[in-house]
N, C-alpha and C positions, 0 to 999 in steps of 0.2 A: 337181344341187341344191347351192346356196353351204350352209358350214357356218353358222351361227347367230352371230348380233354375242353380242361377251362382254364387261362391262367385263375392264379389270387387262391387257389384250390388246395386243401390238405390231402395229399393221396398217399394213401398206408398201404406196406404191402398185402399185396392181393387183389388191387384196385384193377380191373383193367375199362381202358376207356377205346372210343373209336376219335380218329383222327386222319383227316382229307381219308375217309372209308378204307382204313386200317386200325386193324384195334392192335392195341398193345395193353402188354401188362405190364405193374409196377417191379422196379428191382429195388430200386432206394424207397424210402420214405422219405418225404419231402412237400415244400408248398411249391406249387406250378408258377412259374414266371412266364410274363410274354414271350419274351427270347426263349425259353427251354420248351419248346415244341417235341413231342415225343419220338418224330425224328431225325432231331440235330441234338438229343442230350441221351444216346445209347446207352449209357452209364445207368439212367434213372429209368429206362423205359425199352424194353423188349418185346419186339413182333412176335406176335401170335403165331401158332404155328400154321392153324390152316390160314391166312392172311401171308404169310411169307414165303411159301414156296417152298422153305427150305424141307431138312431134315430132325427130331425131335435133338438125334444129340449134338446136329449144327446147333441145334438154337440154345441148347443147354450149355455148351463151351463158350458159345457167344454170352451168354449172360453172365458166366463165371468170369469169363476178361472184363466184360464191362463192369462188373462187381467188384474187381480188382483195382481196374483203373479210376471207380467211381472214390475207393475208400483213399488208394493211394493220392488222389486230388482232394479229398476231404483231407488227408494230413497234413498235406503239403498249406492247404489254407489254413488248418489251424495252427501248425506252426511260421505261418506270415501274420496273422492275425496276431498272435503268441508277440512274437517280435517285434512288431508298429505298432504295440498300446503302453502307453505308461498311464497306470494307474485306469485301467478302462477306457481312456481315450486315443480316437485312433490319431496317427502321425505316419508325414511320408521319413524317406531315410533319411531326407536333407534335417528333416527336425531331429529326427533321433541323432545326427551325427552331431549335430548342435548341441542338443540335451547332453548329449556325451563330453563334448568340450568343454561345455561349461560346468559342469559337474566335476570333470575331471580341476579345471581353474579354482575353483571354489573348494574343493580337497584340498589343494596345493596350499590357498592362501589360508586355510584352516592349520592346516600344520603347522605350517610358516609360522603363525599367528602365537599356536602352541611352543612353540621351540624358542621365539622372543620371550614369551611370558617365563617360562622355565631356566631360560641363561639368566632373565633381570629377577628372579626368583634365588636365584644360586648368587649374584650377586647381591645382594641383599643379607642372604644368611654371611656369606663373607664377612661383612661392613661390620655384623651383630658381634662372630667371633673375634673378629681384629678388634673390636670397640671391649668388648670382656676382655679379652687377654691385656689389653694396656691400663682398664681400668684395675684387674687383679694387681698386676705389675704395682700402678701407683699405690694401693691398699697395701701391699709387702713393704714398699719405700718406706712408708708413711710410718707404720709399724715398726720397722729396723729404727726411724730415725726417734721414734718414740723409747726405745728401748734404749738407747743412747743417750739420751733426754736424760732419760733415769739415771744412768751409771754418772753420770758428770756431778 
């Protein structure tokens, strides 16, 4: 006789349990939750054969869907999981859409930010060259008017 399904339970494939005197056996590996009773979570939990009436390769098709549709709902969570965490914490979409705007505003003003300093950067070297070229200038004057000095 299998021992008795239990939620709070590590059940590894091969496990099989008895439940309202139906045994089933394990398809997933998984911990037993209250809610997941072994027959309303098909995916994780397959009727025995003499226990179900049926057929060996009914029940062997049947476990293959349910093994499909079990992994197919594992990816689909872990890619929603994937998608509502930033940085390990979880968030609904309303946050993520938020985190998004604001993030996006905060680029924005970072460039902005960048592109001010880089025009008053560019003006600046401006001010430097216009300040040399007129100081050169007066140094030539100054020079010509020296050499003039001389001749007189």
């Amino acid at each position: 006789m299998a021992p008795y399904w239990e939620p709070g339970t590590q059940y590894e494939l091969g496990a099989v349990v008895e439940f309202e005197g139906v045994e089933y056996g394990i398809i997933q590996a998984h911990r037993s939750q209250g809610d997941w009773t072994p027959p309303v979570t098909p995916a994780l939990w397959g009727r025995r054969q003499g226990h179900s009436g049926g057929h060996k390769e009914e029940n062997h098709q049947q476990q293959q869907q349910q093994q499909q549709q079990q992994n197919q709902y594992q990816q689909e969570e872990q890619r929603h999981e994937e998608k509502n965490t930033f940085f390990g914490v979880e968030m609904s979409d309303n946050t993520e859409h938020k985190l998004k705007v604001g993030g996006g505003l905060a680029l924005g003003a970072a460039l902005l930010g960048g592109g001010i300093a880089a025009y008053k950067h560019h003006q600046d070297k401006e001010r430097e060259h216009e300040h040399q070229g007129s100081h050169k200038e007066r140094v030539e004057f100054e020079e010509r008017t020296e050499v003039r000095r001389d001749y007189d």
